[in-house]
N, C-alpha and C positions, 0 to 999 in steps of 0.2 A: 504494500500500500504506500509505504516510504516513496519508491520511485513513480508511482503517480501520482503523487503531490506533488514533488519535486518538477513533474514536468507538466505540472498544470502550472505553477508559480511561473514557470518559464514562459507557456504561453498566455498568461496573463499579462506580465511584463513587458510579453513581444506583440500584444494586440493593445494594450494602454499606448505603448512609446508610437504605433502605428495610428493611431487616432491623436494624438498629438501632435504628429509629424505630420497628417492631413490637414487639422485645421491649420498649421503656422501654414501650410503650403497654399491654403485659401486667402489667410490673412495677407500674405507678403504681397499678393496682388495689388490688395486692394489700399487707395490712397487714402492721407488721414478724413477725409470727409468722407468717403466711402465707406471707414470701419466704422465710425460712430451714427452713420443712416439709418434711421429704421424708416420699413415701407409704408406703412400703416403707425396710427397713433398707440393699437394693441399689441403689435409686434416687438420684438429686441433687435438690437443692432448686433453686430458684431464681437463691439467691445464690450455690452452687456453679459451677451454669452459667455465672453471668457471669462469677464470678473468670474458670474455666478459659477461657473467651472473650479476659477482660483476658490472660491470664499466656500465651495463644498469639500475640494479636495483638503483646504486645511483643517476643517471640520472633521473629516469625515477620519482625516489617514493621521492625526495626531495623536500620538498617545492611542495610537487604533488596537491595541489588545487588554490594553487597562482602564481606560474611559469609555462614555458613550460616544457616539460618532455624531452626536448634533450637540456641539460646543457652546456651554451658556453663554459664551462670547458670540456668537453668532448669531448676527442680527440678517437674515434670509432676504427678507424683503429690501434693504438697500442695498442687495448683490445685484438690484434689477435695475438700481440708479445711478445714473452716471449724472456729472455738474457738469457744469461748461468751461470748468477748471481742469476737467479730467485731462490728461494728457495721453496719448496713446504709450508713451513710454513706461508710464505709471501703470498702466492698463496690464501691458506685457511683462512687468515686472510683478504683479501679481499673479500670471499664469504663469512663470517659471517659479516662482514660489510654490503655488501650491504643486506644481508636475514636481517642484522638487520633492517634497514631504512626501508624494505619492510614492515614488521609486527608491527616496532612502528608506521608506517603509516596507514596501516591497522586498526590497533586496537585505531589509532585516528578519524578514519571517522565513520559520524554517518548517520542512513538508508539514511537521509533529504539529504544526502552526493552524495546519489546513481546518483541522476540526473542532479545533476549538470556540467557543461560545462569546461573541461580543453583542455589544447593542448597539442599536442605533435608534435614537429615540425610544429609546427602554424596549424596541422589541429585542428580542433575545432571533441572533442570528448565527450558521456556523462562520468563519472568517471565509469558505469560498462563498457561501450565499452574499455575504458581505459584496465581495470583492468582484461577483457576476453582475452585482446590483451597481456597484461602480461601471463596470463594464459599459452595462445596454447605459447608464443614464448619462454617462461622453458620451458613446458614440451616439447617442440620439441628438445632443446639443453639436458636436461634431457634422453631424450631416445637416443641421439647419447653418452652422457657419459657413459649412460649405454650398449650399444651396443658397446663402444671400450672397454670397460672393460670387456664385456664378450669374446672380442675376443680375448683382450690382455692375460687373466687367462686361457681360452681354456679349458682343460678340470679340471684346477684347481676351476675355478668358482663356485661359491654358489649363487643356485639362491634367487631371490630378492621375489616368490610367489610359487607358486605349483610345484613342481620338475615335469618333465616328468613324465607320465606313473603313476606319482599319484594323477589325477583329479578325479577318480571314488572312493579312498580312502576318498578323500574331502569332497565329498558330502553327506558323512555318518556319518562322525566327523572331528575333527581337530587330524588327525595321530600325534605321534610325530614326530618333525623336520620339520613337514610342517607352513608356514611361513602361518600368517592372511593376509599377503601383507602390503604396507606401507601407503595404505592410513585409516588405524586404526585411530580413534579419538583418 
């Protein structure tokens, strides 16, 4: 059971830094009034996305085997407000924040780690249910960053894996320009 934990940890690791590595690769596109756009007055922009990404993951992965995972320091609802002060720099420096606490915590659990009992919000979860629940809810916020980005660039866009109309080149080699996709090890 040791070694599939061990290689579940791994692919956990290796589908987080991948969903990380797609949204910076959405972000980089887009310019500073593009990341902070939202389309609609009920929508998020870009930058909101990420805070609320940053402000769950330090929540969530701090002290993630000894506390609950919803930090009485954290205040939810202004993860979804950005000022007019905000800075895109600022912005980014709280997703590399929390990506950081996400993978030094990561890379501190061990398999024996897998089944053990945390909370989040006082439910009582095993640390993979934890850690799937991390999972789908980036890569959910992950595919809307990258869905406003590609609407925001429109036909400026660069995609993120197989251009249109060239899946059948793929399949025979790697064309140049054609992307391996971001979840490469």
């Amino acid at each position: 059971m040791s070694e599939i934990a061990s290689h579940y940890l791994d692919e956990i690791r290796r589908q987080l830094r991948g969903h990380k590595r797609m949204a910076e690769s959405a972000m980089t596109q887009l310019d500073d009034k593009e990341f902070f756009a939202t389309i609609d007055p009920e929508s998020n922009s870009v930058a909101i996305l990420a805070k609320h990404i940053a402000g769950n993951a330090r929540s969530r992965f701090t002290d993630f085997l000894s506390t609950d995972g919803e930090k009485p320091d954290r205040f939810r609802d202004r993860e979804f407000e950005i000022s007019a002060n905000t800075s895109r720099e600022e912005v980014m420096r709280w997703w590399e924040e929390g990506w950081s606490i996400v993978f030094s915590t990561l890379d501190s659990l061990k398999p024996e780690d897998v089944s053990r009992t945390i909370r989040i919000r006082q439910e009582p979860l095993t640390v993979m249910q934890a850690l799937n629940r991390a999972l789908g809810h980036y890569a959910q916020h992950v595919g809307q960053i990258v869905l406003l980005a590609k609407h925001l660039r429109s036909s400026q866009w660069r995609t993120l894996s197989i251009p249109r109309g060239k899946s059948e080149e793929y399949k025979v080699g790697n064309p140049k320009g054609v992307s391996q996709g971001t979840y490469k090890t």
